[in-house]
MARKOLFI-809705 format. One line per 5 residues: number of its first residue (from 1); their letters; for each residue x, y, z of C-alpha. Coordinates in Angstrom, 1 decimal, m for minus. Layout:
MARKOLFI-809705
NUM) a) X Y Z  ...
end
This chain:
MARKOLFI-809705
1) xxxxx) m21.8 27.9 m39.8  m24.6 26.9 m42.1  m26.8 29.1 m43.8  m30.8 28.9 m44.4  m32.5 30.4 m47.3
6) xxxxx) m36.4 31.8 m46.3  m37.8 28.5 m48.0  m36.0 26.4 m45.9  m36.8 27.9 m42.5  m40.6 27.5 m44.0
11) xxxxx) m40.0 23.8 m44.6  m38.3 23.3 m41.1  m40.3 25.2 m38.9  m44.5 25.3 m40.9  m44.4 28.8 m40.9
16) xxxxx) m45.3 30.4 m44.3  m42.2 32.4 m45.8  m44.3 35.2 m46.6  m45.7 35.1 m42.8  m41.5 35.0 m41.5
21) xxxxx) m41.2 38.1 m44.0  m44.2 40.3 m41.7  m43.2 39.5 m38.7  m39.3 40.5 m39.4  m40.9 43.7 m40.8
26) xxxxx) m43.3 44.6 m37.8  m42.3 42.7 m35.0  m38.1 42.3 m35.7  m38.3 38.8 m34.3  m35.2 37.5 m37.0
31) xxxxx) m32.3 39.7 m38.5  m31.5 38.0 m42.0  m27.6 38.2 m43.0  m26.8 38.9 m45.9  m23.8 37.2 m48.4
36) xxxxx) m20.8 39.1 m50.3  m23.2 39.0 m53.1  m26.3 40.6 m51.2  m28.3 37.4 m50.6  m30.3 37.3 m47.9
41) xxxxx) m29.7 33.9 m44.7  m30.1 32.9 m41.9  m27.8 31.5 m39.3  m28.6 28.6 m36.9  m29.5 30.8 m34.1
46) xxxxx) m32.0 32.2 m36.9  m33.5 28.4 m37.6  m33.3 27.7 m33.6  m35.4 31.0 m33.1  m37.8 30.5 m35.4
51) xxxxx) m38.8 26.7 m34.3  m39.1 28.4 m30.6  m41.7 30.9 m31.8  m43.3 28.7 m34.1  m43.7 26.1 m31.1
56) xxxxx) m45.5 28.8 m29.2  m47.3 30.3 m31.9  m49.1 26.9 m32.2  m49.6 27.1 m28.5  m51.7 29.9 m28.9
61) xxxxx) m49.5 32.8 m28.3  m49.7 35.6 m30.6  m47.0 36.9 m32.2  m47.4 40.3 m30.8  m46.8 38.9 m27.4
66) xxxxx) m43.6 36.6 m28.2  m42.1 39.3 m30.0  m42.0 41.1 m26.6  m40.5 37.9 m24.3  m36.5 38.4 m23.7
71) xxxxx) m35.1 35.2 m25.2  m34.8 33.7 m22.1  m38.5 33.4 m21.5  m38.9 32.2 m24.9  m37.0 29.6 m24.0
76) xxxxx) m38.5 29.0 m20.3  m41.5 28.6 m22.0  m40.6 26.4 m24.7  m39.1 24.4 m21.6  m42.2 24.6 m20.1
81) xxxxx) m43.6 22.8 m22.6  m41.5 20.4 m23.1  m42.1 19.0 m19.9  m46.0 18.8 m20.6  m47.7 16.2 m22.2
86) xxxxx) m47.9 17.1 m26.0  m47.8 15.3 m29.7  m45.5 15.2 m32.2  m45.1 19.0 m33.6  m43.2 20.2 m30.1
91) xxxxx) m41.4 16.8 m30.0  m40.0 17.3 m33.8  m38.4 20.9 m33.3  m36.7 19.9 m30.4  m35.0 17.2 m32.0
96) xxxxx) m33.8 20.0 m35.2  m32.3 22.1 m32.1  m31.2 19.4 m30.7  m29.2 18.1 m33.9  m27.9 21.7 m35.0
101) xxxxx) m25.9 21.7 m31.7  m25.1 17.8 m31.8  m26.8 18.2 m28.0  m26.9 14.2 m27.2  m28.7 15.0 m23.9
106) xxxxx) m31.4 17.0 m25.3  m31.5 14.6 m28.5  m32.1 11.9 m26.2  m34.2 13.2 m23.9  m36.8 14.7 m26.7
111) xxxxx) m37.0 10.9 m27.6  m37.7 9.4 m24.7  m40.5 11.6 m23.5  m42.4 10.7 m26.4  m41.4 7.4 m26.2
116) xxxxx) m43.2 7.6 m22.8  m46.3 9.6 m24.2  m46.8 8.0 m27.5  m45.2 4.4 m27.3  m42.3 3.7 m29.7
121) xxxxx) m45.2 3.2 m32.9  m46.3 6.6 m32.0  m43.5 8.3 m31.5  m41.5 6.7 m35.1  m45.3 7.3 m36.8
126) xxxxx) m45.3 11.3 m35.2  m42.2 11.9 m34.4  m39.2 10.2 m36.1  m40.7 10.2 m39.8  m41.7 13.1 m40.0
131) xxxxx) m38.3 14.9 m38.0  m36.4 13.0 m41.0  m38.5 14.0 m43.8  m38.0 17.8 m42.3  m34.5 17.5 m42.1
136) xxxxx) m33.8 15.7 m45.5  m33.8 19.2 m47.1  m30.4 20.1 m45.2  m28.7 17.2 m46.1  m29.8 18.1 m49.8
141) xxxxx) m28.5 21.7 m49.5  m25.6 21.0 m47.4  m26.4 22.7 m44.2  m25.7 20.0 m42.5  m22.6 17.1 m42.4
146) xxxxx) m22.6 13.2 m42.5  m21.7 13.7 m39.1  m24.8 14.9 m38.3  m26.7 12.0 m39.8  m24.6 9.8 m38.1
151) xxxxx) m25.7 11.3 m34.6  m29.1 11.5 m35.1  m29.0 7.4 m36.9  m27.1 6.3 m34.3  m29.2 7.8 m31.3
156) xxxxx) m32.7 6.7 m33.0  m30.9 3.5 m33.5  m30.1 2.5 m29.9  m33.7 3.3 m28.6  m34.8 0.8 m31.1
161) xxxxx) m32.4 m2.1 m30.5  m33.6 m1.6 m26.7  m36.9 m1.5 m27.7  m36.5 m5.1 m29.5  m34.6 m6.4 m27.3
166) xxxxx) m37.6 m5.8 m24.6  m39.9 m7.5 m27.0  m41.7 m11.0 m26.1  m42.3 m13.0 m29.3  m44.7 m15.8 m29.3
171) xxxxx) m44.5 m16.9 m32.8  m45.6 m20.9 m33.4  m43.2 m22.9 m34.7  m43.9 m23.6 m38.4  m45.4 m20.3 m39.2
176) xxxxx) m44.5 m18.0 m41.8  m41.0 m17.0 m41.9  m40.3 m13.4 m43.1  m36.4 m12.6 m43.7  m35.0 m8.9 m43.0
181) xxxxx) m31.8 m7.5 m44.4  m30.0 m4.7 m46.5  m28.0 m5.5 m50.2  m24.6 m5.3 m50.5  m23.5 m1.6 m49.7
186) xxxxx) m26.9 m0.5 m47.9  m26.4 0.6 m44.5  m29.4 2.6 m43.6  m31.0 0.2 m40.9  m33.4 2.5 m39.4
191) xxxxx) m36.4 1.4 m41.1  m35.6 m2.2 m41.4  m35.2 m2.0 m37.5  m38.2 m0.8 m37.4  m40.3 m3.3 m39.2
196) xxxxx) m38.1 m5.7 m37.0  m40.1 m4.1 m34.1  m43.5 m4.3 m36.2  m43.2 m7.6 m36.8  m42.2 m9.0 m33.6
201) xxxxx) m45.1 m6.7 m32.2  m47.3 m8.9 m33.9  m45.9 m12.1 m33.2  m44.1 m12.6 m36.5  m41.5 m14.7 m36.8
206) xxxxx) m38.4 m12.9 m37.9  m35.0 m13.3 m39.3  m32.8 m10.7 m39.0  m29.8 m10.5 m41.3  m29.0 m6.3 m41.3
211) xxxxx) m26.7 m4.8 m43.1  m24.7 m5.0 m46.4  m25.0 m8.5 m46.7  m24.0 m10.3 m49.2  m26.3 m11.9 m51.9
216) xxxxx) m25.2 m15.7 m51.8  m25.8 m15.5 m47.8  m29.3 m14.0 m48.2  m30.2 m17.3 m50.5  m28.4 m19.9 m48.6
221) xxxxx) m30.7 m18.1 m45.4  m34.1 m17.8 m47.6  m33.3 m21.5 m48.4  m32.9 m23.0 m45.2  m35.9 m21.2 m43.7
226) xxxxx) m38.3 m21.6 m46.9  m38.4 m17.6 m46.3  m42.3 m17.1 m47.1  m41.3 m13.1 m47.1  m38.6 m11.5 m47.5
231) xxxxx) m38.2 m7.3 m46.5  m35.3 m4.9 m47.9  m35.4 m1.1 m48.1  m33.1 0.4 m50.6  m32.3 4.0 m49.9
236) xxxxx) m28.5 4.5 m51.4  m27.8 0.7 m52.8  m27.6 m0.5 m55.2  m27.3 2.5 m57.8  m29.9 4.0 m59.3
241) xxxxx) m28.9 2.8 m63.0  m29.1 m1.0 m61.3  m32.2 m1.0 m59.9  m34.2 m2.5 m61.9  m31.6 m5.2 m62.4
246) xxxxx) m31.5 m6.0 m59.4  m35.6 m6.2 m58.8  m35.3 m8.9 m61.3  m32.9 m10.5 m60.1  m34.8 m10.8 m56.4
251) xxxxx) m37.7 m11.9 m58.4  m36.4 m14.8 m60.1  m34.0 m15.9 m57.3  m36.8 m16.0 m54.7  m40.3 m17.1 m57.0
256) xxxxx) m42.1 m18.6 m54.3  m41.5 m15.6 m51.9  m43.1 m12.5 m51.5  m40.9 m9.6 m51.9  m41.5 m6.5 m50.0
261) xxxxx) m39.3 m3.4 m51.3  m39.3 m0.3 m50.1  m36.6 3.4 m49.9  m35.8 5.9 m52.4  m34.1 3.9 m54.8
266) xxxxx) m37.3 2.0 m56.2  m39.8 5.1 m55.8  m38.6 5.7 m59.7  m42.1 5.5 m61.6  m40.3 3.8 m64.4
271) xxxxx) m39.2 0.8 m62.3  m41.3 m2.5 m63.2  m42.2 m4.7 m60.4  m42.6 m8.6 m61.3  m45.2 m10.3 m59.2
276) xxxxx) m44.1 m11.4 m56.5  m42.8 m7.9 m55.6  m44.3 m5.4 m53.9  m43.0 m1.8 m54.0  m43.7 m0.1 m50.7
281) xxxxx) m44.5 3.6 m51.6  m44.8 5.5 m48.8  m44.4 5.5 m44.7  m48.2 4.9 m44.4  m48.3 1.9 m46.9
286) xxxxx) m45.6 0.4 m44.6  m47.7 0.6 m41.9  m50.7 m0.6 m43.3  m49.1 m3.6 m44.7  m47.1 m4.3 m41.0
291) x) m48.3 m2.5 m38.5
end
């Protein structure tokens, strides 16, 4: 079972640790464990509690009132919303529930009813990114497995591979070829999948080589096609020690291409960045650049 400090319920669920700490005081809504050592948790049904009341609490009930509701209205409630129209917040806490219990019905659903509300941009600009960048604190504390990244990857995945797979491209022949894959060792595709989607959205036309592929094969490819760009996203290859290595090396392979580069391995402020490489910082410079 996986345990939460205060600080991490605060980052998963927006409500201020020092607001959690008042209302288990006067209203009881959570009942903190407590280790061998007499530091203070949480449990799951803790985490799944709070997101409930913070969902409603942002709905404009006050506290006062939810800390009267059995837990089974709480629930019918947050239910209730779900099946309303509404943005990204509801949509994100559903998807932590969802992932705690490895629920692939809920998981899936959450996804495509914002799918339906927001498009697929909306719902990867309000709802995807910002659901990962929540739950990146548990994998850095350990609360919760690779398996559990593996079954929320694997589910975002598949709606975008249908998603492209719907798409009509009407790129001319002769234009600008940009050229898509992972290094050797990456194989975190979701955002490479999604500026597959971008791209093809706006008529681009796109070469998709995915994962872990090997260098040699992404020259002989950028050769034949006379790649004008070429899009990677390093996130756990290479290491972080051979980073800037192998920014150089891109560079001087590929001079008359325009490198995009984006993921955690090349947000080091150190890194240098020849010119025909551009380092991607953020979500929203990814957008602005292809979307």
């Amino acid at each position: 079972m996986a345990q939460y400090t205060i600080k991490e319920l605060e980052h998963l669920s927006g409500i201020k640790a020092h607001t959690i700490r008042i209302w288990e005081q006067r209203y009881n809504i959570l009942c903190p464990k407590r280790t061998e050592t007499n530091i203070r948790y949480y449990d799951d049904a803790d985490l799944k509690s709070i997101l409930n009341i913070s969902l409603l609490n942002e709905r404009g009930y006050k506290i006062s009132k939810i800390a009267q509701m059995p837990k089974d209205q709480i629930q019918q409630k947050v239910q209730q919303l779900c099946d309303d129209s509404c943005r990204g917040s509801h949509h994100i806490h559903t998807l932590v529930k969802a992932m705690v219990d490895m629920d692939e019905e809920s998981f899936d659903k959450t996804l495509s009813t914002a799918a339906l509300q927001l498009g697929l941009k909306g719902t990867m600009n309000e709802v995807v990114y910002p659901f990962l960048t929540k739950i990146g604190i548990l994998w850095q504390t350990g609360n919760i497995t690779p398996a559990h990244e593996h079954f929320v990857s694997n589910l975002i995945r598949q709606k975008l591979i249908v998603a492209i797979d719907g798409q009509v491209v009407r790129a001319q022949q002769g234009s600008p070829v940009y050229v898509l894959y992972l290094p050797e060792g990456e194989l975190h595709e979701l955002v490479l999948l999604y500026l597959n989607y971008l791209l093809r959205a706006s008529d681009k036309r796109v070469i998709y080589l995915g994962q872990n592929l090997p260098f040699a094969d992404l020259e002989v490819t950028c050769k034949q096609f006379n790649a004008k760009y070429i899009c990677t996203v390093l996130t756990a290859s290479p290491e972080r020690d051979q980073v800037q290595a192998y920014i150089n090396k891109m560079a001087a392979a590929f001079p008359e291409s325009t490198i995009y580069m984006y993921g955690y391995q090349i947000q080091n402020e150190e890194l240098a960045f020849p010119d025909n490489v551009v380092k991607i910082g953020t979500s929203t410079e990814l957008l602005t650049i292809f979307g």
